[in-house]
PDB file with SEQRES, HELIX, SHEET and CRYST1 records, atoms N, CA, C and O in Angstrom:
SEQRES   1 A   80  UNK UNK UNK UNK UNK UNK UNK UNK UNK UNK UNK UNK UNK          
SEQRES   2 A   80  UNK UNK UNK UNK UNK UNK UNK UNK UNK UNK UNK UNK UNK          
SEQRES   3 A   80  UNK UNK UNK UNK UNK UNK UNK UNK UNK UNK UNK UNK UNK          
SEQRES   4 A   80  UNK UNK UNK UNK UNK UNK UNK UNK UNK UNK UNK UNK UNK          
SEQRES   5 A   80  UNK UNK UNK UNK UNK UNK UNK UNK UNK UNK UNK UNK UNK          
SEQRES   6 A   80  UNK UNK UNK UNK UNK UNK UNK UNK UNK UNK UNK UNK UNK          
SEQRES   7 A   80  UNK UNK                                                      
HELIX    1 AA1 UNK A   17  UNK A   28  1                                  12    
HELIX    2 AA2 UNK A   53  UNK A   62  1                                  10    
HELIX    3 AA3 UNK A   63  UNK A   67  3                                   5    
SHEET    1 AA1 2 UNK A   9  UNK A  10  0                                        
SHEET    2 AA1 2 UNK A  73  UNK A  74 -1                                        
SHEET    1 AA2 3 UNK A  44  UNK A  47  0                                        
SHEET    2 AA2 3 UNK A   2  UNK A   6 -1                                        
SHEET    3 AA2 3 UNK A  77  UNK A  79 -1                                        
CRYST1    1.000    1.000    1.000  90.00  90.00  90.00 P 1           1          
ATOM      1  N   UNK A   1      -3.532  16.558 -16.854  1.00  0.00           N  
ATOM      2  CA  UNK A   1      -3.441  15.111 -16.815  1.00  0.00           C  
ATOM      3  C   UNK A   1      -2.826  14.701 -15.482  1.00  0.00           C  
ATOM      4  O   UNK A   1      -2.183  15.536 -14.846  1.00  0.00           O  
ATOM      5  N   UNK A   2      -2.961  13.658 -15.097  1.00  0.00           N  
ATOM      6  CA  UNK A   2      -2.875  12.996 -13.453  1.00  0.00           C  
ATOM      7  C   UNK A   2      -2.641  11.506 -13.559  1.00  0.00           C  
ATOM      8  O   UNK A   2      -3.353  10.789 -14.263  1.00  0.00           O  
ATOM      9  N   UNK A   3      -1.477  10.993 -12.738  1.00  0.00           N  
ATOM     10  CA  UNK A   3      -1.549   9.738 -12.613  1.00  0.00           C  
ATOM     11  C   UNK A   3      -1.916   9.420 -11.168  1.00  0.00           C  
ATOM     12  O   UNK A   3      -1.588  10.160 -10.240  1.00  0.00           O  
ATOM     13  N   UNK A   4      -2.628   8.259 -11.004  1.00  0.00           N  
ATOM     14  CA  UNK A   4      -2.997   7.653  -9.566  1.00  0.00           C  
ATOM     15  C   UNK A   4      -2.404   6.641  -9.502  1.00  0.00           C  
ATOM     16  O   UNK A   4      -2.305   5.809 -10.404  1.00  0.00           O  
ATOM     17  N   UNK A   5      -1.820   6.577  -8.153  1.00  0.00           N  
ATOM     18  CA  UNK A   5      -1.193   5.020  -7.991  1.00  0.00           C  
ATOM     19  C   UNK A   5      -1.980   4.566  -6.922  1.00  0.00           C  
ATOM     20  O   UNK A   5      -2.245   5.314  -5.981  1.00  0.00           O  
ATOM     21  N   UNK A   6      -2.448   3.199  -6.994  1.00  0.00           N  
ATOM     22  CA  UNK A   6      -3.408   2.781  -6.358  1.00  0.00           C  
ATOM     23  C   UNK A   6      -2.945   1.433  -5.312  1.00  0.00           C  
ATOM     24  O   UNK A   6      -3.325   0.406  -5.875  1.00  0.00           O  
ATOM     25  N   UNK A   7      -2.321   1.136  -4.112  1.00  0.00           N  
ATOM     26  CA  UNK A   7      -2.456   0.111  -3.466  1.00  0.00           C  
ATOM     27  C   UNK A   7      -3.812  -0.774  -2.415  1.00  0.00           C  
ATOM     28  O   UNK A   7      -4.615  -0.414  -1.554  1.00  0.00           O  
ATOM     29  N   UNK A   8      -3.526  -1.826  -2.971  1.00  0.00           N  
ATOM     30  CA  UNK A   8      -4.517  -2.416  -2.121  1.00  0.00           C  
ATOM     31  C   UNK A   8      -4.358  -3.897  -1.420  1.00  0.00           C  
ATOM     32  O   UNK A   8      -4.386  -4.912  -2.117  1.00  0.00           O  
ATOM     33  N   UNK A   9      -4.226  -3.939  -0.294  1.00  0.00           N  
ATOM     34  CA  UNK A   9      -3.499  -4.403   0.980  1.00  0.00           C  
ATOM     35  C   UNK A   9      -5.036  -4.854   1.555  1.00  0.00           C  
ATOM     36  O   UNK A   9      -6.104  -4.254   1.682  1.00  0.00           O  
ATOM     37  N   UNK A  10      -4.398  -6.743   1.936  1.00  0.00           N  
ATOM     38  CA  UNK A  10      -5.750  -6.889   3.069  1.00  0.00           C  
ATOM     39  C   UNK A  10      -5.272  -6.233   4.305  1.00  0.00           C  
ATOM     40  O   UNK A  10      -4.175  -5.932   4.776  1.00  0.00           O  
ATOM     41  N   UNK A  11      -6.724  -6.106   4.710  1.00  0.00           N  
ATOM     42  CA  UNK A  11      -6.652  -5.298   6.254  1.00  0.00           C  
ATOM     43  C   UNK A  11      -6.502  -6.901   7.638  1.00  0.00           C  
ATOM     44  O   UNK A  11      -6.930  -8.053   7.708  1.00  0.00           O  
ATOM     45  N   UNK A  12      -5.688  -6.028   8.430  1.00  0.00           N  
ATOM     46  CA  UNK A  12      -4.997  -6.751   9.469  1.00  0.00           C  
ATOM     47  C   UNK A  12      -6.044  -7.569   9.997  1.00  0.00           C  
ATOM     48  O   UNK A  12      -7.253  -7.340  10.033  1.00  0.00           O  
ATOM     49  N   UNK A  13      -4.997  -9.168  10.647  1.00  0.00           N  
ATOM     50  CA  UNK A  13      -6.345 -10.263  10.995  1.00  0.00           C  
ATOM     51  C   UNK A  13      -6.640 -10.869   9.629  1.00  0.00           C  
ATOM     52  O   UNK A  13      -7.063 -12.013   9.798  1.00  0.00           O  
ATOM     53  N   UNK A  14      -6.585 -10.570   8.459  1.00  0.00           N  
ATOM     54  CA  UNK A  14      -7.301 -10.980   7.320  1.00  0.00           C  
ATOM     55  C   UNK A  14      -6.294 -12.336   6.971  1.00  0.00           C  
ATOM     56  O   UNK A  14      -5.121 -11.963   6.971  1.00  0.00           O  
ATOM     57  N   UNK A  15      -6.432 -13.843   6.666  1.00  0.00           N  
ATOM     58  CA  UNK A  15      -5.446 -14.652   6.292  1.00  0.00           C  
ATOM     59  C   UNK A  15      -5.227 -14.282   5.109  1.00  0.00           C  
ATOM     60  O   UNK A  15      -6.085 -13.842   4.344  1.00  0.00           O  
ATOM     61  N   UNK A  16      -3.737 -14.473   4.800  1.00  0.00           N  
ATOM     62  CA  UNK A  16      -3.219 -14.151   3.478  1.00  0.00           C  
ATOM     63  C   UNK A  16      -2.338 -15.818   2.860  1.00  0.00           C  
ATOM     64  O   UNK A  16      -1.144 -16.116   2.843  1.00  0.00           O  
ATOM     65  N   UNK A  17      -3.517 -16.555   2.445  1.00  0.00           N  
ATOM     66  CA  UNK A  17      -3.282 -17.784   1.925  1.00  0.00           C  
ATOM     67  C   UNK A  17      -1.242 -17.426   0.786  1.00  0.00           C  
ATOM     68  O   UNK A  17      -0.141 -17.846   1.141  1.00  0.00           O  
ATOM     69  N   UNK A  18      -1.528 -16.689  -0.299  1.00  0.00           N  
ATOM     70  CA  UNK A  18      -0.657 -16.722  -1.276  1.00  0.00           C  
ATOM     71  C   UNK A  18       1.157 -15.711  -0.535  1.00  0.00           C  
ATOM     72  O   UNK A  18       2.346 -15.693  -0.855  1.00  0.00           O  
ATOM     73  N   UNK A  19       0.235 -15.030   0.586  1.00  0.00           N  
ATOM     74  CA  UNK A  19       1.445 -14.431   1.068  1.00  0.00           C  
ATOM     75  C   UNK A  19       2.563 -16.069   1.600  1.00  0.00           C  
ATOM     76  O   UNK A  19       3.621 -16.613   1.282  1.00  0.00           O  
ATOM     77  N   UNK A  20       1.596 -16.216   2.415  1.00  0.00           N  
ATOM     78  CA  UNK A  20       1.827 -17.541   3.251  1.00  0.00           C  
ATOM     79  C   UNK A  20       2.460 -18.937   2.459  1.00  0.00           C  
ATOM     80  O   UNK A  20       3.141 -19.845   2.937  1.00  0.00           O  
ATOM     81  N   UNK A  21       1.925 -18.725   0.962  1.00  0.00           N  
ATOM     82  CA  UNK A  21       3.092 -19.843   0.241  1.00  0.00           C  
ATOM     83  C   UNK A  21       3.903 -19.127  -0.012  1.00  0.00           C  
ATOM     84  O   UNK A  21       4.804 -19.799   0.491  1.00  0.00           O  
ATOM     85  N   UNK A  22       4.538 -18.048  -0.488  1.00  0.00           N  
ATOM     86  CA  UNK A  22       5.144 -17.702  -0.984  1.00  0.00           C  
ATOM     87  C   UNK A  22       6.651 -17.449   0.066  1.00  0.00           C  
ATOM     88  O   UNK A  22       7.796 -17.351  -0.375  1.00  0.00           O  
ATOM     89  N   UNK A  23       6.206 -17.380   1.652  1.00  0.00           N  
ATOM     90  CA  UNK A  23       6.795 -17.074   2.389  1.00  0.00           C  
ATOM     91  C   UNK A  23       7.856 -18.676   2.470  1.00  0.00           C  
ATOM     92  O   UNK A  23       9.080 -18.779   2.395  1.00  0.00           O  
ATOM     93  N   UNK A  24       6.809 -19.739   2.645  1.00  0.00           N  
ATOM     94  CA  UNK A  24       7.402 -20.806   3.051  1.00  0.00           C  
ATOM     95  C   UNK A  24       8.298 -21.017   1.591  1.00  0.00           C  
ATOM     96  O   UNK A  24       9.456 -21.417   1.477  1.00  0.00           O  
ATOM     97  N   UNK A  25       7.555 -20.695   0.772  1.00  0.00           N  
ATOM     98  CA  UNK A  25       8.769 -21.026  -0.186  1.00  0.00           C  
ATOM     99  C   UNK A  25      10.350 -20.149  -0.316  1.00  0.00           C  
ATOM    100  O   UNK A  25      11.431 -20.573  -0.726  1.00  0.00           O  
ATOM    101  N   UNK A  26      10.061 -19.108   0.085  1.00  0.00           N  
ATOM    102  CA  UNK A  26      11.299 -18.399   0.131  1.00  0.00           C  
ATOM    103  C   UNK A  26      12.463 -18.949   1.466  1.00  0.00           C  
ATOM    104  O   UNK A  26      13.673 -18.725   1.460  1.00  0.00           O  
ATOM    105  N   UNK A  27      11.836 -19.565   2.345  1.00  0.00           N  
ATOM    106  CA  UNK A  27      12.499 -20.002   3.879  1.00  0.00           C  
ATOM    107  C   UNK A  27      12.999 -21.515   3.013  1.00  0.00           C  
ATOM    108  O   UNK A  27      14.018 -22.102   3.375  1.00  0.00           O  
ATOM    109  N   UNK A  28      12.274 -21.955   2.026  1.00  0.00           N  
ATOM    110  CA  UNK A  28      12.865 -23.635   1.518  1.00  0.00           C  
ATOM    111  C   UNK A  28      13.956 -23.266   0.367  1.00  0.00           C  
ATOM    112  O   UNK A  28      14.600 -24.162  -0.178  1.00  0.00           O  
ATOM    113  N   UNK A  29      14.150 -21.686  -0.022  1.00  0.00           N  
ATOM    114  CA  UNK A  29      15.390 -21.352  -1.208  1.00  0.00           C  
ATOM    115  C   UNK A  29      16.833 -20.958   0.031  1.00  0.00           C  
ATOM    116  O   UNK A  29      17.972 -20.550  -0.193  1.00  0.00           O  
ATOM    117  N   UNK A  30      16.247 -21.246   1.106  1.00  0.00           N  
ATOM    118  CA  UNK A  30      16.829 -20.572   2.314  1.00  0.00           C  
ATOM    119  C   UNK A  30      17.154 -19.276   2.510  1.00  0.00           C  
ATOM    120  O   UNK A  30      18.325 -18.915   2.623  1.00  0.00           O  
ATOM    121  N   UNK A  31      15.974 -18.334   2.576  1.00  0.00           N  
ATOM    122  CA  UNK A  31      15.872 -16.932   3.021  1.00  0.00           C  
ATOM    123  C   UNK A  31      15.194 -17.387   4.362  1.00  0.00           C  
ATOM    124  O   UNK A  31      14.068 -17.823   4.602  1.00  0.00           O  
ATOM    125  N   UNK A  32      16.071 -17.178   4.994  1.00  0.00           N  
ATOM    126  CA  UNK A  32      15.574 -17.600   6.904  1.00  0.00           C  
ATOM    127  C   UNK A  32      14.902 -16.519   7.595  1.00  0.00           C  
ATOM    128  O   UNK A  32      14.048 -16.769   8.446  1.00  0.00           O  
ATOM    129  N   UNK A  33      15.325 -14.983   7.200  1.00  0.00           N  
ATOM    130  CA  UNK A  33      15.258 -14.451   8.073  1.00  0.00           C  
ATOM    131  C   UNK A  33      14.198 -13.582   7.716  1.00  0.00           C  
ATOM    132  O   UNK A  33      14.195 -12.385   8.004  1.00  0.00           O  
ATOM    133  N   UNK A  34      13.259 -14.189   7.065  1.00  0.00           N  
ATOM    134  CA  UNK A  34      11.867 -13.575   6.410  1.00  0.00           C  
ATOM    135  C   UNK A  34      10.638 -13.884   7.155  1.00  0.00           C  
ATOM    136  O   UNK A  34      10.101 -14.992   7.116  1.00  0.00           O  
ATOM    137  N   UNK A  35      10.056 -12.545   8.063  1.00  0.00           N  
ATOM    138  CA  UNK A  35       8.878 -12.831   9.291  1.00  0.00           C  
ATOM    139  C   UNK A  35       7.469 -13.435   8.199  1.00  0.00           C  
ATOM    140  O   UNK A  35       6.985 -14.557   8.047  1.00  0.00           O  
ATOM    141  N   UNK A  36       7.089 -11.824   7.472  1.00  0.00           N  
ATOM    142  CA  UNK A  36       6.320 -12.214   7.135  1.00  0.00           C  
ATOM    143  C   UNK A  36       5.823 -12.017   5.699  1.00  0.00           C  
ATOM    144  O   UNK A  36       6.464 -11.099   5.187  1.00  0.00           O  
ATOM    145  N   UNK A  37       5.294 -12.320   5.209  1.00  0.00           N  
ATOM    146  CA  UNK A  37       5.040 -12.105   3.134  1.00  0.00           C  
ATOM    147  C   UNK A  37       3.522 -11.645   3.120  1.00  0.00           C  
ATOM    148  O   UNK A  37       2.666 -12.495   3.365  1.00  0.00           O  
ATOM    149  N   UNK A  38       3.162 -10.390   2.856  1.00  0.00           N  
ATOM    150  CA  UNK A  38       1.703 -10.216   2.721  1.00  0.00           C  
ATOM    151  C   UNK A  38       1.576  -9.651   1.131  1.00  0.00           C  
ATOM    152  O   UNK A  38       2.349  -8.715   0.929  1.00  0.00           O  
ATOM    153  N   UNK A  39       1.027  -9.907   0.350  1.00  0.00           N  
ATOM    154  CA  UNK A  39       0.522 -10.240  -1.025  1.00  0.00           C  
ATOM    155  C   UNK A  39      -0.591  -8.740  -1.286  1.00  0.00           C  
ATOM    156  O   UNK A  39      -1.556  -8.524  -0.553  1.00  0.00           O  
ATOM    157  N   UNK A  40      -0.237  -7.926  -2.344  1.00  0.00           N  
ATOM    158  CA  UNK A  40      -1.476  -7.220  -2.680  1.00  0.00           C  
ATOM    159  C   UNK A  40      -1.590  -6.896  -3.844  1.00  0.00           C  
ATOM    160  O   UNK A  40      -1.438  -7.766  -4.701  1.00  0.00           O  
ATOM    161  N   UNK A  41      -1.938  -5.344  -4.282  1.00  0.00           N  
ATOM    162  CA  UNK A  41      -2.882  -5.353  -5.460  1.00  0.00           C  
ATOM    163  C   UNK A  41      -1.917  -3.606  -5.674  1.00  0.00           C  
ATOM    164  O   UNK A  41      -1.776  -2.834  -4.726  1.00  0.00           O  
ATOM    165  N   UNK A  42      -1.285  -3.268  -7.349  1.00  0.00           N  
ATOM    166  CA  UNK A  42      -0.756  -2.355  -7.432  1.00  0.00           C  
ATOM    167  C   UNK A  42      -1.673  -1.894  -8.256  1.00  0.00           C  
ATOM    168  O   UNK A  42      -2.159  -2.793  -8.941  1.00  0.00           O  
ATOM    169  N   UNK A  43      -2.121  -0.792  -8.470  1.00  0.00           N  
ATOM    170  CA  UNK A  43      -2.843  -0.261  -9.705  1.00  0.00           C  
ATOM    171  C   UNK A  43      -2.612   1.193 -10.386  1.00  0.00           C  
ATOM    172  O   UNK A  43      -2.609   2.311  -9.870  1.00  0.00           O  
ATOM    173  N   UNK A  44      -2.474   0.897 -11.343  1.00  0.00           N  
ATOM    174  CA  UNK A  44      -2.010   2.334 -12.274  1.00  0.00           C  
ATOM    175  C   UNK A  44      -3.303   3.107 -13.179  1.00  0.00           C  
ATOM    176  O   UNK A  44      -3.706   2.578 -14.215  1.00  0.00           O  
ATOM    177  N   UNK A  45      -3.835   4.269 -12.724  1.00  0.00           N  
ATOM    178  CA  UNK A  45      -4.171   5.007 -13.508  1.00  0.00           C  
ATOM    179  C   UNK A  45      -4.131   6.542 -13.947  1.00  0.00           C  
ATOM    180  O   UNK A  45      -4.001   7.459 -13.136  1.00  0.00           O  
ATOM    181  N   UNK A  46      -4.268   6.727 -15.429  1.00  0.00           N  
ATOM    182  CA  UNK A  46      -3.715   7.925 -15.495  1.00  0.00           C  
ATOM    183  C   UNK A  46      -5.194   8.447 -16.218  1.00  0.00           C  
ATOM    184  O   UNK A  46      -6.146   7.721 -16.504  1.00  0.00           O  
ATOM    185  N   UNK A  47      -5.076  10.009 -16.431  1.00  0.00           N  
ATOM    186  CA  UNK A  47      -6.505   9.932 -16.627  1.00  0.00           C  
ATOM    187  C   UNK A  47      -6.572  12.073 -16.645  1.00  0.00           C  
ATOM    188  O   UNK A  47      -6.112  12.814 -15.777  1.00  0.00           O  
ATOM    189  N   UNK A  48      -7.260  12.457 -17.872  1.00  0.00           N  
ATOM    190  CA  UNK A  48      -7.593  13.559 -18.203  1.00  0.00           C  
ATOM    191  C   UNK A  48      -7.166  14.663 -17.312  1.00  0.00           C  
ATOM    192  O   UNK A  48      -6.319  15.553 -17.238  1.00  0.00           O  
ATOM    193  N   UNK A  49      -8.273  14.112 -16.613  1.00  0.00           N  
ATOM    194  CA  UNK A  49      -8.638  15.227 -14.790  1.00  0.00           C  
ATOM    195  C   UNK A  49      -7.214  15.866 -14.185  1.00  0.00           C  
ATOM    196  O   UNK A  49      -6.305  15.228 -13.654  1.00  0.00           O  
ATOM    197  N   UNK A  50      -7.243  16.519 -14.291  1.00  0.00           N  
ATOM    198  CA  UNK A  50      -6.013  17.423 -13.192  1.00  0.00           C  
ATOM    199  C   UNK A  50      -6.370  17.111 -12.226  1.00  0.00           C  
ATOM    200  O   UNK A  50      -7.554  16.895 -11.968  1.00  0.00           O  
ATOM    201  N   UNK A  51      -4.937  16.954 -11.032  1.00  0.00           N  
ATOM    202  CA  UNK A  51      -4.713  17.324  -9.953  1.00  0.00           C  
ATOM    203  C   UNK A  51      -5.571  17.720  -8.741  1.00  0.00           C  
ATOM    204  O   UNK A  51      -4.952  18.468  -7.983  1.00  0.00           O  
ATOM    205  N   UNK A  52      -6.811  17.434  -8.347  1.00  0.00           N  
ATOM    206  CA  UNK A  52      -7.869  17.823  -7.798  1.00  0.00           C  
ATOM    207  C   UNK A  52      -8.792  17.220  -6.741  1.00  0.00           C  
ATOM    208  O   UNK A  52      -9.344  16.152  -7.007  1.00  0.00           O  
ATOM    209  N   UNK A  53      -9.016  17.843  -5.503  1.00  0.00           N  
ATOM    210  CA  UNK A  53     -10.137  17.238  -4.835  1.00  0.00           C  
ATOM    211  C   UNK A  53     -11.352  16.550  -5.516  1.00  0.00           C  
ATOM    212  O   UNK A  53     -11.877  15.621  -4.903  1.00  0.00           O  
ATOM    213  N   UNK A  54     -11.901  16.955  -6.851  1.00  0.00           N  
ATOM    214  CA  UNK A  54     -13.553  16.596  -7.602  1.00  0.00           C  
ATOM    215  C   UNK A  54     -12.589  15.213  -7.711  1.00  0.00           C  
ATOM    216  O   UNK A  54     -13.101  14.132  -7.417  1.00  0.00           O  
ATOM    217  N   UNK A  55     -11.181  15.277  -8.140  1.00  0.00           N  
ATOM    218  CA  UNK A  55     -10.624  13.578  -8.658  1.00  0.00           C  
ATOM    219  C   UNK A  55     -10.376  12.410  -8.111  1.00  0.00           C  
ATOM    220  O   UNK A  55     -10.458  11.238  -8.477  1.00  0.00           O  
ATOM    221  N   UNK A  56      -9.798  13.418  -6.394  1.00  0.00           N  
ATOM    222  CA  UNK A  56      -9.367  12.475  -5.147  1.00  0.00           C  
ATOM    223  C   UNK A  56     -10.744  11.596  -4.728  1.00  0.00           C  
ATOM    224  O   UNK A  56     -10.659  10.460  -4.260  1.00  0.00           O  
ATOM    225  N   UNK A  57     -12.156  12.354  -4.986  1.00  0.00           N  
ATOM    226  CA  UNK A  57     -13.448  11.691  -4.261  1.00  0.00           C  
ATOM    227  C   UNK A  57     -13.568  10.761  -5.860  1.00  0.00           C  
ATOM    228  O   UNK A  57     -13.922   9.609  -5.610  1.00  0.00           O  
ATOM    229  N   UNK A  58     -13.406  10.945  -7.060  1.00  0.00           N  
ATOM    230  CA  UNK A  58     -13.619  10.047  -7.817  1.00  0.00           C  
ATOM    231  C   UNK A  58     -12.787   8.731  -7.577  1.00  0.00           C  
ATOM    232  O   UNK A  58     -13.259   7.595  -7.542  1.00  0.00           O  
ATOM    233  N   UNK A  59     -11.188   9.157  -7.383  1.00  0.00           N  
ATOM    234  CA  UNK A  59     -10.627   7.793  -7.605  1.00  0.00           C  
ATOM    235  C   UNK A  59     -11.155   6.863  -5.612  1.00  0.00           C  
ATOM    236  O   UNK A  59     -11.223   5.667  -5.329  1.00  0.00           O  
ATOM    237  N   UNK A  60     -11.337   7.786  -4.953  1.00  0.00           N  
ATOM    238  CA  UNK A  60     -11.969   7.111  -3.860  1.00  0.00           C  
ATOM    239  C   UNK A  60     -13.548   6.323  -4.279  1.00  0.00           C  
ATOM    240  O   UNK A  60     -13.747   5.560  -3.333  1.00  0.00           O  
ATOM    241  N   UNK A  61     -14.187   6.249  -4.819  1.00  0.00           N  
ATOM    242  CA  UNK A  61     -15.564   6.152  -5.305  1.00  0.00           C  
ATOM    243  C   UNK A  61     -15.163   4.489  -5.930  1.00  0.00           C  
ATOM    244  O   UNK A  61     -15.658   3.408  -5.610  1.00  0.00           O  
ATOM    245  N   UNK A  62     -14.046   4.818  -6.955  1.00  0.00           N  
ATOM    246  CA  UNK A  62     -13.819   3.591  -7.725  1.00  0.00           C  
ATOM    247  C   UNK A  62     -13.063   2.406  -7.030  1.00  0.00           C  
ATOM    248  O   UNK A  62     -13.159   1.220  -7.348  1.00  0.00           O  
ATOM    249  N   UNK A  63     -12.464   2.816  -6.249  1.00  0.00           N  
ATOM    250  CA  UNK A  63     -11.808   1.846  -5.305  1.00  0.00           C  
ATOM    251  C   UNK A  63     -12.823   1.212  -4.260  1.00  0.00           C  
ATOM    252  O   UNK A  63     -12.910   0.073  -3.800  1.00  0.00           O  
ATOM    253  N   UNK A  64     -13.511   2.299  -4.069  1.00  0.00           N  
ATOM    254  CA  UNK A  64     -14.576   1.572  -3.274  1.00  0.00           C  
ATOM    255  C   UNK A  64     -15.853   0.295  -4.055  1.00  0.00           C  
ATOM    256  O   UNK A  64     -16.330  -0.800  -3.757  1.00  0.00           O  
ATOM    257  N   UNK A  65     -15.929   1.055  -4.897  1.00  0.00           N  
ATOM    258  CA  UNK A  65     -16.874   0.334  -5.965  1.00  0.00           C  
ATOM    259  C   UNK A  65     -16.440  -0.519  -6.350  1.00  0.00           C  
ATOM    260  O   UNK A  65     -17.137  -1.520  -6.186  1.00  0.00           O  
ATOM    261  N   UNK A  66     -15.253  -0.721  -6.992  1.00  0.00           N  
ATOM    262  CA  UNK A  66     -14.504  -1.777  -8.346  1.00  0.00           C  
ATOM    263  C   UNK A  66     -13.617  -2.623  -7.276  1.00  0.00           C  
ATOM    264  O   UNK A  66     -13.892  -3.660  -6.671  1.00  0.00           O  
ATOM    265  N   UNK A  67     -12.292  -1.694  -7.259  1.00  0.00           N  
ATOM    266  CA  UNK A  67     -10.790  -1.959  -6.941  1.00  0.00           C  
ATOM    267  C   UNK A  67     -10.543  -2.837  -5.406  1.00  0.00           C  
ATOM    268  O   UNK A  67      -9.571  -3.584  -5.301  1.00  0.00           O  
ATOM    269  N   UNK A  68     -11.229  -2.709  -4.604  1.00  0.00           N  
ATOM    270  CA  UNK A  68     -11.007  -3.328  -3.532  1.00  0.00           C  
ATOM    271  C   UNK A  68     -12.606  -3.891  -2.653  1.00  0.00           C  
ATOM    272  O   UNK A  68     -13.664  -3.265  -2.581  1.00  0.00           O  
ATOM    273  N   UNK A  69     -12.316  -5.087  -2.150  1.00  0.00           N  
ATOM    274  CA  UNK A  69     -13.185  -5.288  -1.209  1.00  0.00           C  
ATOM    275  C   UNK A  69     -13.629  -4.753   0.110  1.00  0.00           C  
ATOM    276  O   UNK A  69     -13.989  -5.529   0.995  1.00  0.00           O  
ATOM    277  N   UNK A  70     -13.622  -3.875   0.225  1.00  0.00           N  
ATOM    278  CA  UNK A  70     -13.841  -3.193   1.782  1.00  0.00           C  
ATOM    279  C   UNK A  70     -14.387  -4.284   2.912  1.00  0.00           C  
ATOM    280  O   UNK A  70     -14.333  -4.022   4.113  1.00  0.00           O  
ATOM    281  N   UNK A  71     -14.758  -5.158   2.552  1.00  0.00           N  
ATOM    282  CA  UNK A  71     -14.549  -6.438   4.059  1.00  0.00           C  
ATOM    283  C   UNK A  71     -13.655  -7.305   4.073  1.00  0.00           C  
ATOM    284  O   UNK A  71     -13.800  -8.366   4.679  1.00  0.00           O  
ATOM    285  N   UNK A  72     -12.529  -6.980   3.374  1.00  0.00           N  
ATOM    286  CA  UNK A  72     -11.273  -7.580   3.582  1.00  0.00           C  
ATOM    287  C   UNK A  72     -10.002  -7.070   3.231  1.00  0.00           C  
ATOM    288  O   UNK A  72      -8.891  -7.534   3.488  1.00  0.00           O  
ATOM    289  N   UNK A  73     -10.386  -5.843   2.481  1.00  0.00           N  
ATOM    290  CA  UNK A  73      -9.185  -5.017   1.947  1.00  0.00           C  
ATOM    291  C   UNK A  73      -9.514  -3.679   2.036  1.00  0.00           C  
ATOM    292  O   UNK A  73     -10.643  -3.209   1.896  1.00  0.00           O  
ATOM    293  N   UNK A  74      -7.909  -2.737   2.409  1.00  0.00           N  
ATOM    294  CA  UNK A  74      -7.852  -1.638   2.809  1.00  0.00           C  
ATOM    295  C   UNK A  74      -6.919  -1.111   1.076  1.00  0.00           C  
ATOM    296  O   UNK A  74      -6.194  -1.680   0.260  1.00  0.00           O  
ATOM    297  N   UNK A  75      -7.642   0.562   1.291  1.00  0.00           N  
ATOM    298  CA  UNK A  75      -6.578   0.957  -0.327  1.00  0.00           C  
ATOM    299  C   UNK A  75      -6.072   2.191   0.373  1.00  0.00           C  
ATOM    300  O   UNK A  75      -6.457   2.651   1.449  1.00  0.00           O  
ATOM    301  N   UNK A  76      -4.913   2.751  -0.635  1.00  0.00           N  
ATOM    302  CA  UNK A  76      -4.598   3.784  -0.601  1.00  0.00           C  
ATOM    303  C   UNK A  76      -3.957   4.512  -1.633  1.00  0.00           C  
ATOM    304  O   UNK A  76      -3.070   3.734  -1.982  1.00  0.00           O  
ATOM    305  N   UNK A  77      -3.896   5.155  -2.078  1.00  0.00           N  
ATOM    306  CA  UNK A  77      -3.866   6.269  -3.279  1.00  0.00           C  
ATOM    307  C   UNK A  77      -2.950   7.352  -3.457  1.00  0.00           C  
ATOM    308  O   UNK A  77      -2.659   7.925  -2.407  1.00  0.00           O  
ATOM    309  N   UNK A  78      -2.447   7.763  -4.437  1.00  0.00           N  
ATOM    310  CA  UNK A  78      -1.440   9.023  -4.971  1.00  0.00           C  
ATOM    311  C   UNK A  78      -2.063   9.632  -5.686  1.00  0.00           C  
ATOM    312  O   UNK A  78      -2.965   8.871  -6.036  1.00  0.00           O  
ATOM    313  N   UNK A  79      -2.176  10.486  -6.126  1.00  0.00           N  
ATOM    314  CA  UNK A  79      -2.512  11.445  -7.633  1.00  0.00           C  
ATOM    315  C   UNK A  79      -1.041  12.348  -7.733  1.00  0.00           C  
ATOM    316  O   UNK A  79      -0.787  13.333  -7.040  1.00  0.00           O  
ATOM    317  N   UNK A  80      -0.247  11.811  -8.664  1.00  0.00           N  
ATOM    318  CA  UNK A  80       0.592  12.760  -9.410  1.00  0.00           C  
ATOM    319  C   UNK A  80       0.650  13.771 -10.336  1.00  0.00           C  
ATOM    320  O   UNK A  80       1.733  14.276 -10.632  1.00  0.00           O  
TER     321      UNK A  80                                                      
END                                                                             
């Protein structure tokens, strides 16, 4: 059995509308010294398959397919 932890982060250049409220709102609770707030995507899966290259190209497959947009978002991955 294997857990994957899955992040997914827009790729640089990309506007990040919700980072960007969230930022100004933290500078109006007065956190001043906050550059910048970028917003993403955590994902948890656990799953039969051991520990394995056949698993690393699966959970790459699904991220590509499902989990992230590849023209605006970059992922990256664990298997525990």
């Amino acid at each position: 059995m294997a857990k994957v932890k899955i992040y997914v982060t827009l790729k640089e250049g990309i506007l990040d509308p919700q980072g960007k409220t969230i930022g100004n709102a933290l500078e109006k609770m007065g956190y001043k010294n906050i550059e910048e707030v970028k917003v993403g995507k955590f994902i948890e899966i656990e799953t039969k398959d051991a520990k394995s290259a056949k698993l690393e190209k699966k959970v790459d497959e699904i991220c590509d397919k499902l989990l992230a947009n590849p023209n605006i978002e970059k992922y990256t991955f664990r298997v525990e």
